[in-house]
C-alpha positions as CSV (number, residue, x, y, z in Angstrom):
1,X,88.1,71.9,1.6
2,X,89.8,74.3,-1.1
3,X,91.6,71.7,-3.3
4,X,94.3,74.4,-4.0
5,X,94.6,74.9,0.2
6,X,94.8,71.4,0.4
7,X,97.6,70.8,-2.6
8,X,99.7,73.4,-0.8
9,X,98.9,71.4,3.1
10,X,100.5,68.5,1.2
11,X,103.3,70.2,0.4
12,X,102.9,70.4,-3.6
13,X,103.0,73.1,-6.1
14,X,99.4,73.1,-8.1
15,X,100.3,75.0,-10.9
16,X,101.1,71.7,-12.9
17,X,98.2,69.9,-11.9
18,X,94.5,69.1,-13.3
19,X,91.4,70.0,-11.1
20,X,91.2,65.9,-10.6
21,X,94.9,65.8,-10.2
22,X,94.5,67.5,-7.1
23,X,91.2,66.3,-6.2
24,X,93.2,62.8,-6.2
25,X,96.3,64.1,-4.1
26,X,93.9,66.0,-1.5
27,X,92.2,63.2,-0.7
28,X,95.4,60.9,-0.4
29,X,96.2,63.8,2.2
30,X,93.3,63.4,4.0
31,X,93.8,59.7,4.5
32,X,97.6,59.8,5.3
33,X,95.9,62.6,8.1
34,X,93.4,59.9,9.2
35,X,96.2,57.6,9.3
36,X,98.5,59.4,11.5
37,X,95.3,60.6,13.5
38,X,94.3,57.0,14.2
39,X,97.9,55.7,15.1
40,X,98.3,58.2,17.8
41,X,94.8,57.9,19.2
42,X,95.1,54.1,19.5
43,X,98.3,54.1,21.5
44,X,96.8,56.5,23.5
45,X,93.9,54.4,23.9
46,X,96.0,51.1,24.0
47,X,97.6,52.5,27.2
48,X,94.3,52.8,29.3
49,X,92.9,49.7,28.1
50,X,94.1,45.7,28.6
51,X,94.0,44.9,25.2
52,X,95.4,47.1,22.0
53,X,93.5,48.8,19.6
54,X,94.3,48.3,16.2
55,X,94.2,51.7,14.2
56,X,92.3,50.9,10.7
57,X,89.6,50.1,13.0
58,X,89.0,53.6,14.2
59,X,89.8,55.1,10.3
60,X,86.9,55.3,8.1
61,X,89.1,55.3,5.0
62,X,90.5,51.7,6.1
63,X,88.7,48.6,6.4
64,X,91.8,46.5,6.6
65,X,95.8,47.6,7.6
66,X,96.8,49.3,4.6
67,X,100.1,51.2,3.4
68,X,100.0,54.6,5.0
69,X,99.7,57.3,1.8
70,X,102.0,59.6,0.8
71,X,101.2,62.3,-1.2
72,X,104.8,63.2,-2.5
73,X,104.8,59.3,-3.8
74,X,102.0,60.0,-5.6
75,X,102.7,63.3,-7.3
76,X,106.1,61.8,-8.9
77,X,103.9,59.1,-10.1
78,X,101.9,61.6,-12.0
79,X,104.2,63.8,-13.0
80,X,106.1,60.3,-14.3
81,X,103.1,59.3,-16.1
82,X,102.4,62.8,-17.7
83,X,106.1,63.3,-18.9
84,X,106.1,59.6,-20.5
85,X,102.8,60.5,-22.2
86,X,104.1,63.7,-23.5
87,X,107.1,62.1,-25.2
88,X,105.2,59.2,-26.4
89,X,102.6,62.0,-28.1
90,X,105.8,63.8,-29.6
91,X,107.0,60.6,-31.0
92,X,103.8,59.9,-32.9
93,X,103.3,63.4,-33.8
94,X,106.8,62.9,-35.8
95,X,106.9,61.7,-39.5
96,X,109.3,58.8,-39.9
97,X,113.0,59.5,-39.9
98,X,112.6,62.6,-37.6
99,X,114.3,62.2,-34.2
């Protein structure tokens, strides 16, 4: 899959983004898809069966009943981290007593 296809299937501009900024946030996609795949599936399957089925056991991203991903989530959380490390880099690029 086109990493900048997939940026803009999650909803996100790329334009800000590294190659594995993306990379990271297309694959979060893919899971939360997976995720919501999985849930439908096993209530479908839950109704023709006697016992329920448990969706991480049909997802091969989850071994165990995670948080379902979000994307968005994770894109403030990098664009956080990137704006706190570029005014911690303009702070130490400044001599002392310039603020």
């Amino acid at each position: 899959m086109n990493i900048f296809a997939g940026a803009s299937s999650a909803g996100i501009s790329w334009e800000p983004l590294t190659y594995f900024e993306l990379e990271n946030v297309c694959k979060l996609r893919r899971i939360e898809t997976w995720d919501h795949t999985t849930h439908i599936s096993s209530h479908v399957m839950s109704c023709f069966t006697k016992s329920p089925v448990v969706p991480s056991k049909l997802n091969p991203y989850r071994e165990t009943k995670l948080e379902p991903a979000d994307p968005a989530a994770e894109y403030r959380k990098l664009m956080n981290e990137r704006r706190n490390n570029k005014s911690q880099n303009l702070k130490n690029q400044m001599g002392p007593g310039e603020t």
